[in-house]
ROTIMAR-765539 format. One record per residue (C-alpha): x, y, z; chain. Coordinates in nm, 4 decimals, padded with zeros to 6 digits, m for minus. Layout:
N
          x          y          z   kolvex
          X          Y          Z        A
...
This chain:
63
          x          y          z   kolvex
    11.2096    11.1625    12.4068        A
    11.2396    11.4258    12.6576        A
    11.4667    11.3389    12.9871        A
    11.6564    11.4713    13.2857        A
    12.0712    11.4451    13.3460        A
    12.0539    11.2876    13.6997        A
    12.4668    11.1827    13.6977        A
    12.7435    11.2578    13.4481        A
    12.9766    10.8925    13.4235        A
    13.3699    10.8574    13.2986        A
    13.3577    10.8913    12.9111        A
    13.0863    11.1561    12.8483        A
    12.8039    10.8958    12.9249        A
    12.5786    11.0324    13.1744        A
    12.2805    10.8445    13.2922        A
    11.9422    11.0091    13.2323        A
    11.5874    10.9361    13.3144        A
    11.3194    10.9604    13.0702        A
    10.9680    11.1520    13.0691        A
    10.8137    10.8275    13.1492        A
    11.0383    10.7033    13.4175        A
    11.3568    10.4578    13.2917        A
    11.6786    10.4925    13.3614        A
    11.9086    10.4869    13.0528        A
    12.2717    10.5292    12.9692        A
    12.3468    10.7865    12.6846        A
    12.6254    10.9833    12.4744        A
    12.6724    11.3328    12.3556        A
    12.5990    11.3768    11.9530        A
    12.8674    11.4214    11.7270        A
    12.7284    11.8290    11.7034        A
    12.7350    11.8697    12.0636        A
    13.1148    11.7322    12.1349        A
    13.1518    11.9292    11.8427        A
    13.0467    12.2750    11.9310        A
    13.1383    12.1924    12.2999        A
    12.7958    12.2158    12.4629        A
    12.8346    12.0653    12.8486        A
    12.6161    11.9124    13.0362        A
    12.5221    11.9043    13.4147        A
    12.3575    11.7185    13.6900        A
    11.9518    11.8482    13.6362        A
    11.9810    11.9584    13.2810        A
    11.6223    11.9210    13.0648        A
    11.7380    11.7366    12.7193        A
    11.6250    11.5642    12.4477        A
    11.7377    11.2339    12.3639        A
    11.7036    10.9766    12.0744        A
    11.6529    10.6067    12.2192        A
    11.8127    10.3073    12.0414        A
    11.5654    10.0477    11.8354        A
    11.7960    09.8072    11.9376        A
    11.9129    09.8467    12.2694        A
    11.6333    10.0384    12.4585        A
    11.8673    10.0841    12.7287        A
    12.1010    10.3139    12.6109        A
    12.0843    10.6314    12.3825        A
    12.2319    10.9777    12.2315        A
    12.1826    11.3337    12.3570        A
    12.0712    11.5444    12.0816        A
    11.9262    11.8403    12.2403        A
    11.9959    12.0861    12.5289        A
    11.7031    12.2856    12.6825        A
């Protein structure tokens, strides 16, 4: 799913809000802490949505 970074939280979360409206609470990928790729307020990204807890997520992706 597609999303916006609307504020970055204490321990990499940041919330984001999706293509379709919700407000979640997602984490950086292991690649991106990995190859240091930062984040700020208004960044386009893609993110992958847990089956289990639709509320929270990962950040894959960086537009």
């Amino acid at each position: 799913m597609k999303g916006e970074v609307m504020e970055l939280l204490p321990g990499a979360n940041f919330l984001v809000t999706l293509e379709n409206g919700q407000k979640i609470l997602a984490h950086l990928s292991g690649r991106m802490r990995i190859n240091r790729i930062l984040l700020i307020v208004g960044d386009k990204i893609r993110v992958e949505v847990s089956p289990y807890d639709l509320s929270k997520g990962r950040i894959v992706y960086r537009y």
